[in-house]
N, C-alpha and C positions, 0 to 999 in steps of 0.2 A: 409825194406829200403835198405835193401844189399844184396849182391850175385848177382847172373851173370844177375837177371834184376830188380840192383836196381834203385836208382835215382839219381845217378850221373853223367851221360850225360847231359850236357846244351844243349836246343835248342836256337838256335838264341842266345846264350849269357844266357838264362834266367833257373833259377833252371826247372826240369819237371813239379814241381804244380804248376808253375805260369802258364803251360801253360795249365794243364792236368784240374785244378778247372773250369776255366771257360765251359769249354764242358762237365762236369760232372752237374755244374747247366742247362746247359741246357735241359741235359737228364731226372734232377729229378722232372720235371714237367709233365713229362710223365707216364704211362702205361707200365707195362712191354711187355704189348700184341701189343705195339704201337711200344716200341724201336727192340724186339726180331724178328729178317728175318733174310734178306740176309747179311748185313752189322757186324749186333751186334746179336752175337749167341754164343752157347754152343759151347765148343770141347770136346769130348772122351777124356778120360788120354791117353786111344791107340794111339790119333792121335799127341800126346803132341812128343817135340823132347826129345833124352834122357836127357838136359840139365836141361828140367823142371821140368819132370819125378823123376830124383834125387834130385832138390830142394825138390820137395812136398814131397820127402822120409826124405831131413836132415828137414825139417819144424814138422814132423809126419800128414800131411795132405793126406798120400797115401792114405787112408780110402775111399775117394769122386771120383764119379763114372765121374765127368765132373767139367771142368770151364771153366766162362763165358766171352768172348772178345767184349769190345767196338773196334771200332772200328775209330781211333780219327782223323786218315788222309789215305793215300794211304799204307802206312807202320806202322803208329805208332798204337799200339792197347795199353787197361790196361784192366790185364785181372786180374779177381777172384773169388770168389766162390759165387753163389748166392743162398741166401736161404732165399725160397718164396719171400718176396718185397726187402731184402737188400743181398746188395753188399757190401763182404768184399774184398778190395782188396787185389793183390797179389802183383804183378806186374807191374812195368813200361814195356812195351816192343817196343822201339823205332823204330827197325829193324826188326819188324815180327820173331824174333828167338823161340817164345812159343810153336808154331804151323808152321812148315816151309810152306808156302803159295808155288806153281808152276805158280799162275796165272802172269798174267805180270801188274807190277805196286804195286804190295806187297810182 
């Protein structure tokens, strides 16, 4: 819940889980084979920024070959480690800082 993405940024005034639960019930009606494309996908540790890189080292989670980013608006992702059907999360990441995005609009 702390460090450089935890959940202490309000959106619109409102904590992140008020806003992050509702689009995670949506997801857990789903299939992984249904949610995992272009949107909501795996990143490499490679591709990870060094900010996160060092978290998953002060956590002892450097061990894991990838984790996993929903993808909740144009910018806001929660991203964490999935194994087989479950999601544990990591991450709040409001501003795409996990994974630095080049595309335009994330």
């Amino acid at each position: 819940m702390d460090g450089p993405f935890g959940w202490d940024a309000p959106i619109e005034g409102l904590h992140p889980l008020l806003h992050v639960l509702p689009k995670l019930k949506e997801l857990e009606t789903m299939f992984w084979y249904e949610i995992a494309g272009n949107r909501h996908h795996a990143i490499q540790i490679d591709s990870l920024s060094h900010a996160a890189k060092q978290r998953l080292n002060e956590l002892r989670l450097d061990d894991v070959d990838e984790v996993f980013s929903f993808a909740l608006t144009g910018r806001q992702r929660l991203v964490g480690i999935r194994d087989r059907n479950v999601f544990r999360v990591l991450w709040w990441d409001p501003d795409h800082q996990v994974c630095i995005s080049h595309k335009k609009g994330t």
